[in-house]
N, C-alpha and C positions, 0 to 999 in steps of 0.2 A: 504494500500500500504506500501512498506517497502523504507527504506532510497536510498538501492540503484538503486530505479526506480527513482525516483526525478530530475527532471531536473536543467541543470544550470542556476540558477539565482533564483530559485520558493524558496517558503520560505516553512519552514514544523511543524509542531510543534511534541515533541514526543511521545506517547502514549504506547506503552513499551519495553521493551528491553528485545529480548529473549537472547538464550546464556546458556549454564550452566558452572558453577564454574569460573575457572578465567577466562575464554571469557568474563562472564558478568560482573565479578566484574570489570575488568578492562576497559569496555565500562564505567559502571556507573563512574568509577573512574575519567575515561577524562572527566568529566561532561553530560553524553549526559544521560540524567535521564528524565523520564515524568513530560511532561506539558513545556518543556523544546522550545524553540524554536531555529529553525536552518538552515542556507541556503548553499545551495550546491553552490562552490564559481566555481570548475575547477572537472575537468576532465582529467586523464593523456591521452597524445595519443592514447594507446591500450587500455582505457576504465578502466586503474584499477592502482594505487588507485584512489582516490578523497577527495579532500580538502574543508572542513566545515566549515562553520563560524557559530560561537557557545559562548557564553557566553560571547564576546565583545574580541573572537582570533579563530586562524585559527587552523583547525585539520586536519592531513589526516589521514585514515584509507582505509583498504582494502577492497573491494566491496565484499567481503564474509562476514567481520562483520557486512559490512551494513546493509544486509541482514536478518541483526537477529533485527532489529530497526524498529519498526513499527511505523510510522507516518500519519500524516493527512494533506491534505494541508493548507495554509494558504491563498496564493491569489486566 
């Protein structure tokens, strides 16, 4: 499944981050790297973006990059 199926509140851990050139460089950059864990905190009203809670702070990114983030659940 990919990050931005994930619901709010489920925990996810990462598994890998597609993307080419600076798409991806800049996902790994925000921390969101494999083996990584990370919970889907919000939701904007029209579904897009969404705010991540990720290495002990919050991210949002846009439900298109999310989509290149392949995860697993955790709960």
């Amino acid at each position: 499944m990919t990050l931005d199926q994930c619901k709010i509140g489920k925990r996810a851990r990462i598994l890998a981050v597609g993307g080419q050139g600076a798409l991806r460089r800049r996902l790994l950059d925000m921390g969101l790297t494999p083996h990584t864990a990370v919970m889907v905190r919000k939701v904007a009203p029209m579904g897009d973006p969404i705010e991540l809670h990720v290495r002990s702070y919050e991210l949002t990114i846009r439900k298109e990059d999310a989509a290149n983030i392949e995860v697993e659940a955790l709960d």
